[in-house]
N, CA and C of each residue as an Amber inpcrd file, in Angstrom:
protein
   405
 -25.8720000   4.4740000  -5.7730000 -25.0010000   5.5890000  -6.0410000
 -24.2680000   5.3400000  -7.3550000 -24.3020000   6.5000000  -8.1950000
 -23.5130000   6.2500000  -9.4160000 -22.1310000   6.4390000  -9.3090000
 -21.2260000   5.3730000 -10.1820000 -20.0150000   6.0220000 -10.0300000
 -19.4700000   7.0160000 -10.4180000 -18.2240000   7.7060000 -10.1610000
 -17.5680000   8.6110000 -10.2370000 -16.0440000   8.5520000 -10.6260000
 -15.4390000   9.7520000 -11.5260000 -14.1250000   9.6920000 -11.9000000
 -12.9560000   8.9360000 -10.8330000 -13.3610000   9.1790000  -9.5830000
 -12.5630000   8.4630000  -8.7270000 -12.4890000   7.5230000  -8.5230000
 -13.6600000   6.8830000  -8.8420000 -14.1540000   5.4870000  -8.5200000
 -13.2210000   4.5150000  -9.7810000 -13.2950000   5.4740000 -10.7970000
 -12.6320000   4.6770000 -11.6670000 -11.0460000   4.4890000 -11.8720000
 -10.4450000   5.7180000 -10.9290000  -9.1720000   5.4600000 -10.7600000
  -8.9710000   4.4670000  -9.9570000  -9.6770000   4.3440000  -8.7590000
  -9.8220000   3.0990000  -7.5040000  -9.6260000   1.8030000  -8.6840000
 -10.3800000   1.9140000  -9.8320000 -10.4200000   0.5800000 -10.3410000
  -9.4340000   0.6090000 -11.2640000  -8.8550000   1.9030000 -11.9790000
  -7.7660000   1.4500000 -12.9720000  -6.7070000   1.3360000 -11.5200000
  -6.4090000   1.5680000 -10.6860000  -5.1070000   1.0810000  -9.4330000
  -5.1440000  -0.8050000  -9.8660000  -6.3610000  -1.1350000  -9.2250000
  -6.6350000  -2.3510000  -9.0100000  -6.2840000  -3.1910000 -10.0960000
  -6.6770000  -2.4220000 -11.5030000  -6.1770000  -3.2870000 -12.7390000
  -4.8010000  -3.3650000 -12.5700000  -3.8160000  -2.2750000 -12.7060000
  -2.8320000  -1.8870000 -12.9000000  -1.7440000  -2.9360000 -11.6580000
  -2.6180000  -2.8390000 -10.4520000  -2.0300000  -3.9360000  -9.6000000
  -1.9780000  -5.5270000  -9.7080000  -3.2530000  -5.5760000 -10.4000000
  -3.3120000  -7.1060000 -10.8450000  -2.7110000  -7.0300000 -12.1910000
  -1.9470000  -6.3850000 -12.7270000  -1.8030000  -6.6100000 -14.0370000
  -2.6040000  -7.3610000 -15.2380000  -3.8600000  -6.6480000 -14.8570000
  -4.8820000  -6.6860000 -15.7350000  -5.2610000  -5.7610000 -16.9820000
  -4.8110000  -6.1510000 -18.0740000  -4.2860000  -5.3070000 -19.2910000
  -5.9790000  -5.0370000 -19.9620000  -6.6810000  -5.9910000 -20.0040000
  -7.9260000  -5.3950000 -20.4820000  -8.8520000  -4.3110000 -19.5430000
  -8.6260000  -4.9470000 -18.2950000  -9.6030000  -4.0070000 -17.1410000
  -8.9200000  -2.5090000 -17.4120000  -7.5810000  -2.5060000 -17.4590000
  -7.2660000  -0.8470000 -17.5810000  -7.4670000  -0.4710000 -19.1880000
  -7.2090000  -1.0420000 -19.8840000  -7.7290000  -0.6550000 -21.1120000
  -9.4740000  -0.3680000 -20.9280000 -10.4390000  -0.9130000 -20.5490000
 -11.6150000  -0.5370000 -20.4640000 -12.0700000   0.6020000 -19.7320000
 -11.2730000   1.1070000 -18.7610000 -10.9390000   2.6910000 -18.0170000
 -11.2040000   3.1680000 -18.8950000 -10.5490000   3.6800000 -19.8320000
 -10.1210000   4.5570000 -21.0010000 -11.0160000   4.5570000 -21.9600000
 -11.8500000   5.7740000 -22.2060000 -12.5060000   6.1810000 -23.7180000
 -12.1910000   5.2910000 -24.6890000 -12.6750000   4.9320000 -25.5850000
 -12.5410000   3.8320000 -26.7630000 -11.3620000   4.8680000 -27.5010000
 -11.4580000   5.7450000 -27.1950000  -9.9320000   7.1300000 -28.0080000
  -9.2660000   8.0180000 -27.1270000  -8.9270000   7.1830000 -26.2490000
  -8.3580000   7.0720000 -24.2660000  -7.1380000   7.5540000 -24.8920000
  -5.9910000   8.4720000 -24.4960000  -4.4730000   8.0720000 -24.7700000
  -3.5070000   8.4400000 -23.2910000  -2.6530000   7.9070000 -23.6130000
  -1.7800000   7.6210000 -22.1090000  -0.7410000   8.5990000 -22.4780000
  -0.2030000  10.2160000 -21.6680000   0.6610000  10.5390000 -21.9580000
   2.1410000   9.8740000 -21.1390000   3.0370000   9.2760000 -21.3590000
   4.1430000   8.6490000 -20.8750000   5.7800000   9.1640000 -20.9860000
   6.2270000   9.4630000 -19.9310000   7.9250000   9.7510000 -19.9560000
   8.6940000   9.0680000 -20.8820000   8.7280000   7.8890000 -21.0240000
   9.0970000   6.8310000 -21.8250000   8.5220000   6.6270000 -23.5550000
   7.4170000   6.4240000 -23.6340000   6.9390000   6.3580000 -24.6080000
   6.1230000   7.5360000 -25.1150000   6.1950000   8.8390000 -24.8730000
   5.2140000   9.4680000 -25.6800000   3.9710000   9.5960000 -25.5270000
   2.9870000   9.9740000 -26.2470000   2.0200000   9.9120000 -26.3650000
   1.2080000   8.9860000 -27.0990000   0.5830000   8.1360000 -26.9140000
  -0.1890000   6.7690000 -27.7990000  -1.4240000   6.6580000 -27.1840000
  -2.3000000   5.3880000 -27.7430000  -3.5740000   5.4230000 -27.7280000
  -3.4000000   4.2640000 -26.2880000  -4.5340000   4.6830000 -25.4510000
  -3.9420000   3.9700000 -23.9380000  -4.3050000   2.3250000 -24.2640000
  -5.0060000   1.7220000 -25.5710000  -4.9840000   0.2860000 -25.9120000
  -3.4780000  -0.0380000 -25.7750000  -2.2990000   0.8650000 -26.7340000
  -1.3010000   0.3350000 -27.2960000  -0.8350000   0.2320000 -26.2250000
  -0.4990000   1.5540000 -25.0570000   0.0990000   1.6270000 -24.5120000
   0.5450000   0.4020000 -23.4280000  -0.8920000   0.0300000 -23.1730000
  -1.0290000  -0.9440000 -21.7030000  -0.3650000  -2.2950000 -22.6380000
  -0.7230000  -2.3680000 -23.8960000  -0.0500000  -3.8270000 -24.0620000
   1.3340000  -3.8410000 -24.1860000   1.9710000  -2.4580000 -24.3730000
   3.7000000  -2.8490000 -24.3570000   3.8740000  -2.6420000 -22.8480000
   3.1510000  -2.0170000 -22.0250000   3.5720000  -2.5010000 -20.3390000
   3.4570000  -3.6280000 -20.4480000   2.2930000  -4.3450000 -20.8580000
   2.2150000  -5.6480000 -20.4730000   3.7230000  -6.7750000 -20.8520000
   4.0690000  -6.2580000 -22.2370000   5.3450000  -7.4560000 -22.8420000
   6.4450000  -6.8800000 -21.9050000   6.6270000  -5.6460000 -21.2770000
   7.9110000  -5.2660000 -20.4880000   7.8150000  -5.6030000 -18.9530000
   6.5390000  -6.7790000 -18.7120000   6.1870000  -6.4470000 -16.8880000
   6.0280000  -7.5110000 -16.8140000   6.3390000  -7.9770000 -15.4100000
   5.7950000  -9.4790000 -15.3110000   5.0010000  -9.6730000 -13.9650000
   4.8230000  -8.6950000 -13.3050000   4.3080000  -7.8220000 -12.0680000
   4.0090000  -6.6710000 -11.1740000   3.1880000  -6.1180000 -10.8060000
   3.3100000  -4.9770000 -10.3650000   2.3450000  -5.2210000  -8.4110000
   3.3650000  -4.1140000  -8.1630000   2.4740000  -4.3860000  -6.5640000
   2.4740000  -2.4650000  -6.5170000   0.8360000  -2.2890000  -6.2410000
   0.5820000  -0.7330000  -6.7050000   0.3350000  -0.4170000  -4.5670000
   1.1110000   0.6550000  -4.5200000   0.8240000   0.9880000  -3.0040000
   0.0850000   2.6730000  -2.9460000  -1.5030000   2.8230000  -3.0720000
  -1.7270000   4.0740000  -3.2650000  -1.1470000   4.7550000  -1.9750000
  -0.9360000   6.1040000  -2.1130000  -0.2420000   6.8400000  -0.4820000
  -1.5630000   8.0080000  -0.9490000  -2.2350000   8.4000000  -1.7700000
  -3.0710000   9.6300000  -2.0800000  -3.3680000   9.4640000  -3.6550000
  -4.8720000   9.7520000  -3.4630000  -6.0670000  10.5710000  -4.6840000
  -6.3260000  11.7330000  -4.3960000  -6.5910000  12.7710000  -5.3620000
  -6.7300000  14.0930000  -5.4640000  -7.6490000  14.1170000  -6.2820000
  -8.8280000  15.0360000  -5.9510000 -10.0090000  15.4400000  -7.1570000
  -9.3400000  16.4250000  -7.4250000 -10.3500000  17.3750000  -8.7970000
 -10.3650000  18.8200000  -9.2030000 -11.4030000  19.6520000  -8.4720000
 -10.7150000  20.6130000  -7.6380000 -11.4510000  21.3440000  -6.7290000
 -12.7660000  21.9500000  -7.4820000 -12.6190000  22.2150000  -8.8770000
 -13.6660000  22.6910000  -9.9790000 -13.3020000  22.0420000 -10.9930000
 -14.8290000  22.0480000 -12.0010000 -14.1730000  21.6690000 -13.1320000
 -13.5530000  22.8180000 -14.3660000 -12.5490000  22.0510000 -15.1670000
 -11.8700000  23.0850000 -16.2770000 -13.5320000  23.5990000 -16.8030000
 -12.9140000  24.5350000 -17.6850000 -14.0480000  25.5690000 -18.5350000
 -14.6260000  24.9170000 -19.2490000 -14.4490000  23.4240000 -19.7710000
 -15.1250000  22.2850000 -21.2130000 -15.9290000  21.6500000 -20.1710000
 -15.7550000  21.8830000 -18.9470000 -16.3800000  20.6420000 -17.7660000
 -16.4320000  19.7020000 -17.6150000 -14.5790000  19.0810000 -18.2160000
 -13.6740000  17.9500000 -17.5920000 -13.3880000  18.0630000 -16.0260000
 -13.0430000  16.8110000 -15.4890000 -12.8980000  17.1050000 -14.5780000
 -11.1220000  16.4730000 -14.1320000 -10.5350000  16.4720000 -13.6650000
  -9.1160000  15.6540000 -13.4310000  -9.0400000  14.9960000 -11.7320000
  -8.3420000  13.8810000 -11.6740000  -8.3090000  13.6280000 -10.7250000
  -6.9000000  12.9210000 -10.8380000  -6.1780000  12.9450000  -9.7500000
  -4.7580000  12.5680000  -9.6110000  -4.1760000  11.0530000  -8.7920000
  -3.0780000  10.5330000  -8.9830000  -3.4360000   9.3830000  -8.3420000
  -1.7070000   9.0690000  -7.3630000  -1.5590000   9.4460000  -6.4050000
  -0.3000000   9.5850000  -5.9990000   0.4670000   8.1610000  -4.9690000
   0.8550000   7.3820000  -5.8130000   1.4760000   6.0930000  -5.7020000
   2.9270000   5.4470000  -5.6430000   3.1340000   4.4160000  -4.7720000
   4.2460000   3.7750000  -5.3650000   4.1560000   3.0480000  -6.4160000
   5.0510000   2.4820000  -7.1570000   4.9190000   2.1180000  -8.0200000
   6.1510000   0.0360000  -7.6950000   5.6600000  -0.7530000  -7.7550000
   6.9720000  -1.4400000  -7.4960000   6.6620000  -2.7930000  -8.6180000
   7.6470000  -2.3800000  -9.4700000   7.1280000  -3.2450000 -10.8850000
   8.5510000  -4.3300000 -10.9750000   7.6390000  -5.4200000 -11.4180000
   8.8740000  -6.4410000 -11.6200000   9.0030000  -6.3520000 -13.5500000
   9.8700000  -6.0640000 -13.8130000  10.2090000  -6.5470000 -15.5080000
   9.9560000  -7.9120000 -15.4190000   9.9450000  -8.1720000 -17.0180000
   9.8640000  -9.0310000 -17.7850000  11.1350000 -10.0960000 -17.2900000
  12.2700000  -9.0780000 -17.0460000  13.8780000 -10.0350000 -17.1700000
  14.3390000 -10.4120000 -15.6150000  13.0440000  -9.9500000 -14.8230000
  13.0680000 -10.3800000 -13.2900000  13.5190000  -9.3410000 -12.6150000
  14.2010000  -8.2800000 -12.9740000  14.6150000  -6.9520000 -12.1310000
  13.1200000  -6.7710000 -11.5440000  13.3680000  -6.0580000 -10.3060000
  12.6140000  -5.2850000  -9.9500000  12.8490000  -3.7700000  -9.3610000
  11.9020000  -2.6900000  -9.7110000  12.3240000  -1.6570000  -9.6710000
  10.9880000  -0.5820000  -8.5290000  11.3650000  -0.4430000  -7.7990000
  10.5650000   0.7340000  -6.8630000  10.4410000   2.3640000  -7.5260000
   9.3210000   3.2560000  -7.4740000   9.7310000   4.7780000  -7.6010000
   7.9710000   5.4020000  -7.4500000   8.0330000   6.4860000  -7.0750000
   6.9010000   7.2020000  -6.9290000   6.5310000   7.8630000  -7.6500000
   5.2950000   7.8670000  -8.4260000   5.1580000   8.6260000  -9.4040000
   3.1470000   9.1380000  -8.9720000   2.9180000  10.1490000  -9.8130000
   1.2410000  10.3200000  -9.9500000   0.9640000  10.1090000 -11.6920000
   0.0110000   9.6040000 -11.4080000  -0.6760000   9.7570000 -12.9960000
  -2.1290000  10.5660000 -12.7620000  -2.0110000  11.4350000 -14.1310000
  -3.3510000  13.0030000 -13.6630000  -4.2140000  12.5600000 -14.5840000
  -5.6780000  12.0460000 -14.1900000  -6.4340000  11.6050000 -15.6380000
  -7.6220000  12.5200000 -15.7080000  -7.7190000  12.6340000 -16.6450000
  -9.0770000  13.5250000 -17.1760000 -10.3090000  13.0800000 -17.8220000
 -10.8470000  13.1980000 -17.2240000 -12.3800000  12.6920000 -17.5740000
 -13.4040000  13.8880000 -18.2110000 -14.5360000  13.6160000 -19.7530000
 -14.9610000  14.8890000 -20.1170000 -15.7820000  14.8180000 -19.2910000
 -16.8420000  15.7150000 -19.4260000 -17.8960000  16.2100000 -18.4820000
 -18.9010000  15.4140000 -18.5940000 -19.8370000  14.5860000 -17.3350000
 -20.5680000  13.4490000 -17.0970000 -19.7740000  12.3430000 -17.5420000
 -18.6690000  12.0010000 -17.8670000 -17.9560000  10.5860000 -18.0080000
 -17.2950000  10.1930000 -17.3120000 -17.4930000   8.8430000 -16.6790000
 -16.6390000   8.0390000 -15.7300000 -15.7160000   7.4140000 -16.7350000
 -15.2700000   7.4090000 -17.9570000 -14.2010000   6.4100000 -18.6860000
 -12.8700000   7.7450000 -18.5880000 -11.8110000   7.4520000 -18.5750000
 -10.7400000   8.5540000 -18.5340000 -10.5040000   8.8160000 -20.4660000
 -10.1720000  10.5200000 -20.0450000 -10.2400000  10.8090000 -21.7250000
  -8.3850000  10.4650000 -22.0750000  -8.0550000  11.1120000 -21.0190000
  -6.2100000  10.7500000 -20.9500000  -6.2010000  10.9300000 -19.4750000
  -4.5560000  10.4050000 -19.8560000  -3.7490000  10.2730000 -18.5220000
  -2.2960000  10.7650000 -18.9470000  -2.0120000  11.6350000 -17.3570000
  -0.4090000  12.1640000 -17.4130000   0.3660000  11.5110000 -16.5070000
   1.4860000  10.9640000 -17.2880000   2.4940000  10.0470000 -16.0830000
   3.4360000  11.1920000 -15.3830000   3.1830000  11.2160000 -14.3730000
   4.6800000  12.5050000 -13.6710000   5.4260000  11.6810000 -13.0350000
   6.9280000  11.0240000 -13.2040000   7.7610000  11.0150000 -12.4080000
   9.3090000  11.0090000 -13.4030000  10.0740000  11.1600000 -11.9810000
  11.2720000  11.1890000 -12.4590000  11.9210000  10.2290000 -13.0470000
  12.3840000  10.1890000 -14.4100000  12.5390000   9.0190000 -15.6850000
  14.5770000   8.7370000 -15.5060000  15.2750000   9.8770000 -15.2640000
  16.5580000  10.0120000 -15.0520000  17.0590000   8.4170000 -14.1010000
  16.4450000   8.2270000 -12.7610000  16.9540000   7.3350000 -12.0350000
  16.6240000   5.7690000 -12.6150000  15.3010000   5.8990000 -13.3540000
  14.9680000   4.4870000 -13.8560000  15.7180000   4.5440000 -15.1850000
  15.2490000   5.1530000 -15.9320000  16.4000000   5.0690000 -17.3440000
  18.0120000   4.3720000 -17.1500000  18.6650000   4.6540000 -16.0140000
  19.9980000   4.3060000 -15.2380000  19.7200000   2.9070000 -14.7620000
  18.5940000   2.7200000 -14.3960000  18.6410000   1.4710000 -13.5500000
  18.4780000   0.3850000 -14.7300000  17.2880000   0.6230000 -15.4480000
  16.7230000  -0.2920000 -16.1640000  17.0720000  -0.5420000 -17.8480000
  17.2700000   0.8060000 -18.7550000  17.1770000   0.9090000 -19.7980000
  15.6460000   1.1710000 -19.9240000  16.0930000   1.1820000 -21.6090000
  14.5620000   1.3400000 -21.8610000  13.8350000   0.1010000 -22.2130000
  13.0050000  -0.4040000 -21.2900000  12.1040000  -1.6940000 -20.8840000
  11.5950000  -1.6980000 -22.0770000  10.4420000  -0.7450000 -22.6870000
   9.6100000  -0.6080000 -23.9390000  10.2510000  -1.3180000 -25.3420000
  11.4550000  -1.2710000 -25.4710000  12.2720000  -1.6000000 -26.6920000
  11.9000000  -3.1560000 -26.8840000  11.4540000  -2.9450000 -27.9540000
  11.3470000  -4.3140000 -28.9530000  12.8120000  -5.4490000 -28.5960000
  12.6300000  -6.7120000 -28.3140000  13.6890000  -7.4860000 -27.8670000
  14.5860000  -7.8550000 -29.1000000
């Protein structure tokens, strides 16, 4: 059986849980970009390596995956990934929150073209600062 867009979220979770910065970078189109609450929009290489300098662990708890009931009109397809999230910083805090990330894959590709981070940034911004900032 060949794989599938889902299959590859199953495996960017798994990176993302092992804090495996190349395995989720290899998810991603060689011109992959990560849209992020925090940081913007960047190329999902850059992105995963400043998680990496701001993290010193992550424990990923999926609760739900979602396909695209059809595909968009280009015949991407999206699939959603609805998780806890429970990340230790760099400075030993650790921080809990639920978020989905929505990734899009073009048509016949298992590598993700992007990804959308959805969660609420207000309660972590309060808790944490901004982690991303250069030390």
């Amino acid at each position: 059986m060949s794989p599938t867009p889902i299959d590859t979220v199953r495996t960017y979770l798994a990176h993302l849980h092992a804090s495996h910065t190349d395995g989720l970078i290899a998810c991603f189109e060689d011109d992959g970009v990560v849209h992020s609450p925090f940081l913007g929009s960047m190329r999902a290489s850059d992105f995963f390596k400043k998680l990496a300098q701001a993290s010193s662990g992550s424990v990923i708890t999926v609760l739900d995956l979602f396909a695209s009931a059809q595909p968009s009109q280009d015949g991407s397809v999206r699939v959603a990934a609805y998780f806890r999230y429970d990340w230790t910083l760099n400075d030993g805090r650790e921080v809990t929150f639920t978020c989905v990330d929505v990734f899009t894959f073009d048509a016949g590709s298992t590598r993700i073209r992007d990804m959308n981070i959805v969660y609420d940034t207000h309660p972590l911004r309060e808790e944490v600062g901004d982690k991303y900032a250069p030390d």
